[in-house]
N, C-alpha and C positions, 0 to 999 in steps of 0.2 A: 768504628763499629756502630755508635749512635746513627751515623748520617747513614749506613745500609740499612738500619731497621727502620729509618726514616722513609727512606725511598722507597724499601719495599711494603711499606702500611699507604704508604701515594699509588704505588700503584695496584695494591688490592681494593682502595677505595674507587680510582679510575674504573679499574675489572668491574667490578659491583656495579655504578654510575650506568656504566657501558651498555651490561646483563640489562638491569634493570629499566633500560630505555628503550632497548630492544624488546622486549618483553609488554612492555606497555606499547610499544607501536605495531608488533604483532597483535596486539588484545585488541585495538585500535582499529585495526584492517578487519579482523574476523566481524566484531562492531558492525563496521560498515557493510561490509557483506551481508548481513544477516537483514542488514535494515533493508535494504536494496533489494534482497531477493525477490520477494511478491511483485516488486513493479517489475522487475526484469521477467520474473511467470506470465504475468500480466499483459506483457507486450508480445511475447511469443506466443500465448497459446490465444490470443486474440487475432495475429496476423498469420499463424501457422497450421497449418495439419497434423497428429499425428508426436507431440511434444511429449513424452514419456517421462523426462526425469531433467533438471536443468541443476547438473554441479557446478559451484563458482571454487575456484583453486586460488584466487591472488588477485594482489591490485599492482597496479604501477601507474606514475605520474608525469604525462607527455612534456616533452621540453617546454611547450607552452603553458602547463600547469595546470591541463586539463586531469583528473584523476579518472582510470579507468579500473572497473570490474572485469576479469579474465575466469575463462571456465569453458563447459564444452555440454552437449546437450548427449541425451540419452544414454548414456553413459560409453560413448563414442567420442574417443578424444581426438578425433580426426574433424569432429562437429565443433571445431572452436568456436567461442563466442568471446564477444571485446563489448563492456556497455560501458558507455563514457557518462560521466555523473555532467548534469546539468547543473549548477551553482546555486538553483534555487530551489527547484522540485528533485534533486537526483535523476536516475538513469530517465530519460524519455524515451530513445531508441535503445535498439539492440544489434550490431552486426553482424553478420551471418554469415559464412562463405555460401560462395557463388552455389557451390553445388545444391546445400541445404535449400536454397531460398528457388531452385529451379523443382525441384523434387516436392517441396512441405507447403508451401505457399498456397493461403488460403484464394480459392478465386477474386477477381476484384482488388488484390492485395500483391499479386505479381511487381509488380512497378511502383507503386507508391501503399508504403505499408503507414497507418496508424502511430500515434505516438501515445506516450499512457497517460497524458491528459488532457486529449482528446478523446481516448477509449474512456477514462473515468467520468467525462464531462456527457457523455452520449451513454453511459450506466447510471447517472444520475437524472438525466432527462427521462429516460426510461421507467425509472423507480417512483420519480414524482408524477407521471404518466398514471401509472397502475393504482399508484395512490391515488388519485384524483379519481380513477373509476369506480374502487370498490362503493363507496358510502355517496352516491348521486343524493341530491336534496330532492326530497319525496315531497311531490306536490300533495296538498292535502285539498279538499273542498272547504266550503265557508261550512257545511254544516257538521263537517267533523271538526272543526276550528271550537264552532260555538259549542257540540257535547263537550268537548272537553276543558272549554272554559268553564261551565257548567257544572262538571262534575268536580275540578279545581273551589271552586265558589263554594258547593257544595261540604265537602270536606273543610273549609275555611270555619262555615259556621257551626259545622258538628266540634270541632275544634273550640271554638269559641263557646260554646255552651257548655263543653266540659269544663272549661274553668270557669264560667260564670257558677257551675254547679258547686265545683271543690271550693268555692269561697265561702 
């Protein structure tokens, strides 16, 4: 009688173990996904036309230990998509069936599409570009130089006589 209550408190402990592993590597995948998505947006609505809505459904991890993001675009589950995580930055590419990439494919992009950090790296060239234009250094003349060293000087010694005054 002991040894049955034994085995069955092992194997409700196992059950729990089990639940509870599974549960955290589902938490784990959802995680991943969520991190993932923007760069996976990011590449498709960079190299595509027409990108409406990008659900991801699941992961799974290639015999070679590649880990992949699995989903389908526009809410056309005929539109699979597969992004395979890169080990250092996550997804870079996206793949696309044949059809989508013949139909959406941005011009220039037909054959050799972008990856996201290259598109990031060419959003950043971009942003320090625009920054660099707004605020150009304003050439001044020598004689706006000297009023305003002038009027600088100026306020120095009204400054200076007010506390020569308050003493």
């Amino acid at each position: 009688m002991k040894k049955k209550k034994t085995l069955k408190s092992i194997l409700i402990i196992v059950l729990l173990v089990s639940l509870g592993g599974y549960l955290y590597m589902k938490h784990q995948e959802k995680e991943l996904m969520q991190e993932q998505k923007p760069r996976i947006e990011k590449f498709l609505n960079y190299n595509y036309n027409n990108i409406e809505s990008v659900t991801l459904t699941g992961t799974y991890t290639n015999p070679t230990g590649v880990t992949h993001i699995e989903g389908y675009l526009n809410n056309n589950k005929k539109l699979e998509i597969d992004a395979p995580l890169d080990g250092i930055n996550g997804v870079e590419v996206v793949d696309t069936p044949t059809i989508f990439d013949d139909k959406y494919s941005k011009p220039g992009f037909e054959y050799k599409s972008k990856n996201v950090t290259d598109i990031e790296a060419e959003e950043k060239a971009k942003k320090e570009e625009s920054n660099s234009g707004d605020s150009p250094n304003k050439e001044r003349s020598v004689a706006e130089i000297i009023a305003e060293m002038k009027a600088f000087e100026e306020e120095i010694f009204k400054n200076s006589n007010r506390r020569n005054n308050n003493s």
